[in-house]
N, C-alpha and C positions, 0 to 999 in steps of 0.2 A: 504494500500500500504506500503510496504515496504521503509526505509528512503534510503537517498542516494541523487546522485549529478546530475542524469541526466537529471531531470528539475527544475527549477528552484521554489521557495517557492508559488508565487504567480499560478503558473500553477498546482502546486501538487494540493494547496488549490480548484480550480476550476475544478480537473479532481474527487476529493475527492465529491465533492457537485453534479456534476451532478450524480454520483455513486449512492449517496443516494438518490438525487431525484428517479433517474430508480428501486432501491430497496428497496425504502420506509425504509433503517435500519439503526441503527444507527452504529451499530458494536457491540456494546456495551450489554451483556446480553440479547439479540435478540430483543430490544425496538428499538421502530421505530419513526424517528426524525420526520418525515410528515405523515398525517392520510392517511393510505391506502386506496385503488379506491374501490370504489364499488364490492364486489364480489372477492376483494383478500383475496387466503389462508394467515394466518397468522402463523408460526410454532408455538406451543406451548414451544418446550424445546430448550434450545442451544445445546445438542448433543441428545445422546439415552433418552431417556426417562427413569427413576430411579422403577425398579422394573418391567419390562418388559419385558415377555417372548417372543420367538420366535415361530410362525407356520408355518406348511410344505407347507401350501397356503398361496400363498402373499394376504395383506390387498385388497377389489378387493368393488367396486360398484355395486348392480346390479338391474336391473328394475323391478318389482314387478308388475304395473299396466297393464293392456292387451288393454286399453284402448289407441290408439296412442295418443290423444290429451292430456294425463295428465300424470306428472313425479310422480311416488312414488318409489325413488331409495332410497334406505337400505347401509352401510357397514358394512362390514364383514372382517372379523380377524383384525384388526384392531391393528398397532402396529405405529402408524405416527399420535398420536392424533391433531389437528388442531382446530383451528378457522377460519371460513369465516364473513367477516363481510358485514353489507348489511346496508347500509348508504342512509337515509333519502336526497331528494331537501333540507330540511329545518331542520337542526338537531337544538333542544331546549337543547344537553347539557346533555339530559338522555341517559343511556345506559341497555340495558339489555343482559345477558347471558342467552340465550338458549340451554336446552339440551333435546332433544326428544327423545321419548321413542324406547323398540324395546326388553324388556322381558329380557332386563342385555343380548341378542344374539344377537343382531344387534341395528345399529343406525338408525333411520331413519329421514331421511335428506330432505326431501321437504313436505309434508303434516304439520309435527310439524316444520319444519323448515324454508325454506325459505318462503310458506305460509303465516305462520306465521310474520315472516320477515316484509316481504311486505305491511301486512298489519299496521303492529306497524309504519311503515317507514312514512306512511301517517300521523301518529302524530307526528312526528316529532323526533322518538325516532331513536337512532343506533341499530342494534342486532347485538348480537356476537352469530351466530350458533356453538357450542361443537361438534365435532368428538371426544369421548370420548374412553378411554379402556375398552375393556368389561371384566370382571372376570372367566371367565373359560377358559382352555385349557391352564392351566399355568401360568395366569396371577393372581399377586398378588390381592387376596379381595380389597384393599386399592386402585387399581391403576386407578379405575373409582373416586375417592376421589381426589386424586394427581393432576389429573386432571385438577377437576375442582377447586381445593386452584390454579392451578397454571394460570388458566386461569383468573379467577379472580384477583388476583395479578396483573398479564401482562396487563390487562385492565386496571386496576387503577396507575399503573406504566406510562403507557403513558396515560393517559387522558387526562392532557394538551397541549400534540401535537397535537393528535385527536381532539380535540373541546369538550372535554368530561368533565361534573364536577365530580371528583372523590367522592363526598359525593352523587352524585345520579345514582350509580350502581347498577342493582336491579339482580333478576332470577327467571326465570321461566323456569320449569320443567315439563312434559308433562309423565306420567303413569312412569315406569322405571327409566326415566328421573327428574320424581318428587322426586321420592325416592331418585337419587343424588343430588337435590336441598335441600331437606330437609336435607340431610346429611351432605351438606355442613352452611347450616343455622345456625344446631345445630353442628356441630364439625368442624368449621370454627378455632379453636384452637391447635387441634389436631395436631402435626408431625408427617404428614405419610411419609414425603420425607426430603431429606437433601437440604438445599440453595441454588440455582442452581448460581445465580447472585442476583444485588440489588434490582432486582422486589421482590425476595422473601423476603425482609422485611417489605416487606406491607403487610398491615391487609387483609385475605380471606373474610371477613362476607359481607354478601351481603348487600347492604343498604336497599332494602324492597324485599320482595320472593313472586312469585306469583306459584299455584300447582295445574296443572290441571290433572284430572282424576288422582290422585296419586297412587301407589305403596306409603304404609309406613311402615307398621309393618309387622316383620318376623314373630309376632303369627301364626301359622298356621291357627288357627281359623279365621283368616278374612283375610291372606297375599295373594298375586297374586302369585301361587304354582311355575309357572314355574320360576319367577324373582327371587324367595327365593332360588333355587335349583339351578339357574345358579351364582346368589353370594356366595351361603355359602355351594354348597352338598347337597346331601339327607341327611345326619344325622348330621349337625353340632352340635357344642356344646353349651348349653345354655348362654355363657359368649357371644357367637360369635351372638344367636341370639339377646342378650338382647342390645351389641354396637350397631348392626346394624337397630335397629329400633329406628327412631329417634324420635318418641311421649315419647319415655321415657328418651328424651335427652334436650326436652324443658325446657328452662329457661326467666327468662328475656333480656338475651339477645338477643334471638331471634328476628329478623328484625320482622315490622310489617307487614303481612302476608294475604295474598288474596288465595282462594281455589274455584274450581269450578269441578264441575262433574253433571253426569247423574244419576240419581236415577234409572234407568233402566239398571245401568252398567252390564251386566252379564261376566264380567272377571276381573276387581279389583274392589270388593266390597266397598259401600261408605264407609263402616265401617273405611275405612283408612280416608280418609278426613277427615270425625267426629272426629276420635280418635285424630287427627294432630289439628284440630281445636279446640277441650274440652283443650288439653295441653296448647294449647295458652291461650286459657282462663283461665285458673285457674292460668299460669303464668302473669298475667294481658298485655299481649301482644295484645295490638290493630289488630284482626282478622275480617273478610269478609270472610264468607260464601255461596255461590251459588249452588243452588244442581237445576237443572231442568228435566222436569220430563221424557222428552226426547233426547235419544241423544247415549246411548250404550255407547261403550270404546272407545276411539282414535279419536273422532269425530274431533279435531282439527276444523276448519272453514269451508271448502267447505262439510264434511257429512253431517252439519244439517244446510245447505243453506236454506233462509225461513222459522227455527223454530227459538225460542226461545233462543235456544241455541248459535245460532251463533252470538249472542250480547253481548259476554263473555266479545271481547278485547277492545270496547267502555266502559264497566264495569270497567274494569280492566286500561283502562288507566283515566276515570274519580274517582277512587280510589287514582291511583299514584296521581293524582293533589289535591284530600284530604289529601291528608297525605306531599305534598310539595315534591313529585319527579319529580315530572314535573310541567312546566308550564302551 
């Protein structure tokens, strides 16, 4: 609000609190004073988003499943990247950022997403689902990256309003989506964007990274063709493929790191996983391995209800509690 005389100190103060009660914000660099309700969008940037092209079809949702009783909604063109946040009865304090796959051409936002969510929710954790930018049709390489440094940030920026402990911020990345998780693991350093406000002086690295069915390396020889081709072009140039695969970006600093896939995957070969997981290894980076022998691409939880596979996210959150990110 604007300053002025025509009410008085103690009413400005009181019309200013309910304001941010109804809009969860602070004003301030788009952080938010009270943890947002279950299921609220969260804007990623305070104005346009930094490296952002423009398409002749606006950003749109659309339903994919033919099945009435189940959502598998995608977005496309995507220029208003977001978080939604999906908030546990009993939050322990952990947070995780989710970004699910969709081949660098779409997001998809319920099977890896809220799915996903819901199920974590039941351990007690937060998820923050990514609406991310995807890289073609003008949009910077980098701005699926920008992204998610800035979503990360913005999480750990408010953490302690949210109920959140900013040393146990973790990510999980799901095929495309792995490959920006990995991205961000290993080039959490990087300036791909200018300071937008004071979130952006917090550290991007994720405190532990989980990667399922991954997209990692642009080798041709083992890459998922079409996600390589929608990040970098048919013929990019060797400098461009060698940044953007991140098994050749491991270090020790890499968060301690959990992976899972199908050994029957016939669209991104394990050979990425392995290759992400040997890096860890030889960078002495405490790594978790799961390959089972059923399950294909994208199986996320409800595909392989009743195998084996579908015991990922009990894995994965009794990991987080080895390693002291949850309780």
């Amino acid at each position: 609000m604007r300053s002025g005389t025509l009410f008085p100190a103690p009413t400005r103060a009181a019309l200013l609190a309910i304001a941010l009660l109804a809009l969860g914000l602070t004003g301030a660099g788009g952080a938010h004073a009270v943890a947002p309700a279950d299921g609220q969008e969260i804007p990623l940037w305070p104005a346009d988003p930094p490296g952002s092209a423009r398409f002749a079809a606006a950003q749109e949702v659309i339903e994919r499943s033919r099945d009435p009783g189940i959502q598998d909604r995608a977005v496309l063109n995507i220029t208003r990247p977001q978080l939604v946040i999906f908030r546990p009865e009993r939050p322990n304090g952990t947070a995780l950022l989710v970004t699910p796959g969709g081949a660098y051409q779409r997001v998809v936002i319920d099977k890896e997403g809220e799915e996903v969510a819901r199920r974590l929710n039941r351990d007690g954790i937060t998820v923050f689902r990514l609406v991310y930018r995807l890289p073609g049709g003008g949009q910077a390489t980098d701005a699926p990256l920008m992204d998610a440094q800035r979503a990360m940030r913005l999480i750990r920026h408010n953490a302690r309003d949210w109920g959140l402990d900013p040393q146990r911020i973790g990510m999980l990345g799901f095929s495309a989506g792995g490959h920006l998780a990995a991205q961000l693991a290993t080039g959490f350093e990087r300036r791909v964007y200018q300071p937008q406000d004071a979130a952006d002086a917090l550290p991007a690295r994720p405190d532990f990274l989980a990667l399922g069915y991954p997209v990692i390396s642009m080798d041709p020889a083992i890459t998922h063709a079409v996600s390589r081709e929608e990040l970098l072009g048919k013929t990019p140039l060797g400098e461009l493929v060698e940044a953007n695969s991140p098994e050749r970006h491991v270090s020790k600093a890499l968060p301690p790191s959990f992976i899972f896939g199908a050994s029957d995957d016939d669209a991104v070969p394990v050979a990425n996983a392995l290759a992400f997981y040997g890096a860890a290894a030889r960078a002495g980076v405490p790594a978790e391995l799961h390959l089972f022998r059923q399950g294909g691409h994208g199986f996320s939880i409800r595909l392989v209800a009743g195998m084996p596979a579908a015991e990922w996210p009990g894995l994965l959150v009794n990991w987080m509690r080895s390693i002291r990110m949850a309780p």
